[in-house]
C-alpha atoms as an extended CHARMM CRD file, in Angstrom:
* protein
*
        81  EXT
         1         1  UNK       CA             13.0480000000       -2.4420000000      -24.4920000000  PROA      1               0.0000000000
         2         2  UNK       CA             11.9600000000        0.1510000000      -22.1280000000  PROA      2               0.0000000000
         3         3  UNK       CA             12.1970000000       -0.5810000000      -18.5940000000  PROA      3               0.0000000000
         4         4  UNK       CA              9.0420000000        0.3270000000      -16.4740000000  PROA      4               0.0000000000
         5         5  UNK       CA              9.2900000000        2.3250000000      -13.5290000000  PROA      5               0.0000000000
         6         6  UNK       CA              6.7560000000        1.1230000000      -10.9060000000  PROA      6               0.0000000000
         7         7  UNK       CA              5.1340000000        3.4350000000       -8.2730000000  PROA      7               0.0000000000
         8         8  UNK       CA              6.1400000000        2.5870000000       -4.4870000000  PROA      8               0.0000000000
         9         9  UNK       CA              4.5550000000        2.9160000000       -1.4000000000  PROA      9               0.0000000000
        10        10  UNK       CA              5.2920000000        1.8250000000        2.3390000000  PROA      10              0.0000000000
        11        11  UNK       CA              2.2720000000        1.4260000000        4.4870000000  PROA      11              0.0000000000
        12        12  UNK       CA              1.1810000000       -0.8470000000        7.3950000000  PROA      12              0.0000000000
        13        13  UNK       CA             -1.3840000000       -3.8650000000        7.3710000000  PROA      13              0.0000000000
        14        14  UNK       CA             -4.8190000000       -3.2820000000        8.7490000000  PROA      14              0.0000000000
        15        15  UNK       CA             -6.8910000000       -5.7440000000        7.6230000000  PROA      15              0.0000000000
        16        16  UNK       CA             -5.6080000000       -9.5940000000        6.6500000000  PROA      16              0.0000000000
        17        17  UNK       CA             -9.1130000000      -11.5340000000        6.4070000000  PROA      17              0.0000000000
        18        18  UNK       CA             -9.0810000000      -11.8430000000        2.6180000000  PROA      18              0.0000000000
        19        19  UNK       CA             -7.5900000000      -14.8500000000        1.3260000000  PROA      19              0.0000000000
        20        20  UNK       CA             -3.8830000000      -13.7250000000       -0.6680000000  PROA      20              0.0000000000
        21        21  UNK       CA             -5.3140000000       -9.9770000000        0.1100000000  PROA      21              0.0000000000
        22        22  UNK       CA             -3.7270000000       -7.3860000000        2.6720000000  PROA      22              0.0000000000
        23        23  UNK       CA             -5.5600000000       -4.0040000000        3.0600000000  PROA      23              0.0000000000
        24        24  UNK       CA             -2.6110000000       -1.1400000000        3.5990000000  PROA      24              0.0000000000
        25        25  UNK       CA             -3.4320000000        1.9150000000        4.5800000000  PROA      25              0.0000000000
        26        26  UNK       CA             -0.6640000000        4.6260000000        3.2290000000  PROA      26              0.0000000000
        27        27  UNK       CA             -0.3910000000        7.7230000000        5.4470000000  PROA      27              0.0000000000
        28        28  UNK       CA              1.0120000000       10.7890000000        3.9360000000  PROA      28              0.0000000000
        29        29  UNK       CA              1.8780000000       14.4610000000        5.4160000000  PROA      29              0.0000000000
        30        30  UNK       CA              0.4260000000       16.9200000000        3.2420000000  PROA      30              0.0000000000
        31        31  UNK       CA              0.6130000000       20.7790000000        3.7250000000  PROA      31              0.0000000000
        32        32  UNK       CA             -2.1070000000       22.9930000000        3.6650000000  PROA      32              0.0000000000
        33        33  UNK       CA             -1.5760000000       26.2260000000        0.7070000000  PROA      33              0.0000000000
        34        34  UNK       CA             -2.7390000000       29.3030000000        2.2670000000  PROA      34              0.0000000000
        35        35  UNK       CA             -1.3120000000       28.7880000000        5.7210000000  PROA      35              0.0000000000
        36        36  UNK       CA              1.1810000000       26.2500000000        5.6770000000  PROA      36              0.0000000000
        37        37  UNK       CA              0.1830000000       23.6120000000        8.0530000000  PROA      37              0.0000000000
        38        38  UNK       CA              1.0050000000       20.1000000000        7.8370000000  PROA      38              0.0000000000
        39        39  UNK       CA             -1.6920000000       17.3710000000        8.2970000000  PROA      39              0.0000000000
        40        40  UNK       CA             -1.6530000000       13.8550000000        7.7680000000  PROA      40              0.0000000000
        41        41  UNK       CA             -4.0010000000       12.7590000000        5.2670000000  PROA      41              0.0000000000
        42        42  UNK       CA             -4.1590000000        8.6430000000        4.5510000000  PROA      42              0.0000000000
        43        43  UNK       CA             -5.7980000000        6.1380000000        2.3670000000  PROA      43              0.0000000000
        44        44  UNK       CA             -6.1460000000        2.3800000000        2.1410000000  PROA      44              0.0000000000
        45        45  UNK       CA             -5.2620000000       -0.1060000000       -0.6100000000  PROA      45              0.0000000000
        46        46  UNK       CA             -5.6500000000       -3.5590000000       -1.2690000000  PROA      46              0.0000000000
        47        47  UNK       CA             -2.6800000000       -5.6860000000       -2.1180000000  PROA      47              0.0000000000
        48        48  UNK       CA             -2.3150000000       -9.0580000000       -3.3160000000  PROA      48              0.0000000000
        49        49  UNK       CA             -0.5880000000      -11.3950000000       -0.6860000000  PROA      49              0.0000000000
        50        50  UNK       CA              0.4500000000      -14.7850000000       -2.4090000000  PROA      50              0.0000000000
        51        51  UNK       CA              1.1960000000      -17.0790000000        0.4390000000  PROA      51              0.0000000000
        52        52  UNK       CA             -1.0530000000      -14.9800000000        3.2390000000  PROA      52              0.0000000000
        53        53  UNK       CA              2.0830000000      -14.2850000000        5.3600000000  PROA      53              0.0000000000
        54        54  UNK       CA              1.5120000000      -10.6050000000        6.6400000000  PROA      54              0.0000000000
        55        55  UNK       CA             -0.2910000000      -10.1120000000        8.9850000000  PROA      55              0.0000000000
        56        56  UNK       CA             -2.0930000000       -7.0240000000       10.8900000000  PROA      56              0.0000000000
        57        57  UNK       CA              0.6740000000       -4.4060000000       11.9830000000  PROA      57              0.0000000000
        58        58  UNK       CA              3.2250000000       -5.5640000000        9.6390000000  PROA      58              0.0000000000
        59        59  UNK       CA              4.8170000000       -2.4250000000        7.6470000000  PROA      59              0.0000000000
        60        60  UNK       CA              5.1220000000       -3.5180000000        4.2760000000  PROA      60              0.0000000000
        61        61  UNK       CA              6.3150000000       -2.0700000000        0.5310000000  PROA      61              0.0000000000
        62        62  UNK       CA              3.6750000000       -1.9070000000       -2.0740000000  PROA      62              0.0000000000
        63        63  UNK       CA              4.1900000000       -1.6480000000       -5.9010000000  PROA      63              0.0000000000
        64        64  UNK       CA              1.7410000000       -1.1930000000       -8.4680000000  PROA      64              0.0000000000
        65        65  UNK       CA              0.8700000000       -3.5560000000      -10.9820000000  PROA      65              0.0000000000
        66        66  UNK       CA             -1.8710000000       -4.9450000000      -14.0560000000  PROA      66              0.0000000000
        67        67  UNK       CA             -5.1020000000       -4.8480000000      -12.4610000000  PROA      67              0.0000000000
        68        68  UNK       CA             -5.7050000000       -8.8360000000      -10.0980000000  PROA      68              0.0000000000
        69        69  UNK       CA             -9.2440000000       -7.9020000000       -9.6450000000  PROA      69              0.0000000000
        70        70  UNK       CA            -12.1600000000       -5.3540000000       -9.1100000000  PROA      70              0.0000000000
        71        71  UNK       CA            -10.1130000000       -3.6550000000       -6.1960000000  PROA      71              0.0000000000
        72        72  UNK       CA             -6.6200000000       -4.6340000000       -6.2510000000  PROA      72              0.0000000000
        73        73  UNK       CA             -4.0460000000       -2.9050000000       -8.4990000000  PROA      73              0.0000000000
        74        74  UNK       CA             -1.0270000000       -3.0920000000       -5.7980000000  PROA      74              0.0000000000
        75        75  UNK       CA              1.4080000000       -6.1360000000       -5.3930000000  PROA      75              0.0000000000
        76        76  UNK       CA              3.1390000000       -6.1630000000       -1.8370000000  PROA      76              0.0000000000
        77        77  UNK       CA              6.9040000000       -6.7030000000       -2.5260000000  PROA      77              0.0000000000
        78        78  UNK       CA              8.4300000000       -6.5150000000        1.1780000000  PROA      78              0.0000000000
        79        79  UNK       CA              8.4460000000       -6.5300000000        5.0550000000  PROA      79              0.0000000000
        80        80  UNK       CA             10.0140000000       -3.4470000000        6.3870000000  PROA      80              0.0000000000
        81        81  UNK       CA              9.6930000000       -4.3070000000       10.1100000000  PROA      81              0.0000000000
């Protein structure tokens, strides 16, 4: 069998309201073609959150996974800090 490679993300907790949902919002430095600037450019996901233990501020790891409802695709794996 093939073993799946599953994307990763770190991001931190913004939103905890949801019941077993987290939304993360994943910032990322992009730079700019023509004149080489970097900018930070971020977006938010919702993860599912089993036992509702993180909480807002938390920095947490994110993997993707089969789709848990309308919005949530990502699974959150870890606490960083």
């Amino acid at each position: 069998m093939s073993e799946v490679i599953k994307r990763k993300l770190e991001g931190e907790v913004v939103s905890s309201k949801m019941d077993k949902t987290v939304v993360v919002k994943v910032t990322t430095i992009k730079i700019q073609s023509k004149y080489k600037k970097r900018y930070k450019s971020s977006k938010s996901y919702k993860a599912h959150d089993e036992k509702n233990q993180y909480k807002v501020g938390d920095i947490v790891v994110i993997e993707g996974c089969r789709p848990l409802s309308k919005d949530k695709r990502w699974r959150v794996v870890k606490k960083v800090k």
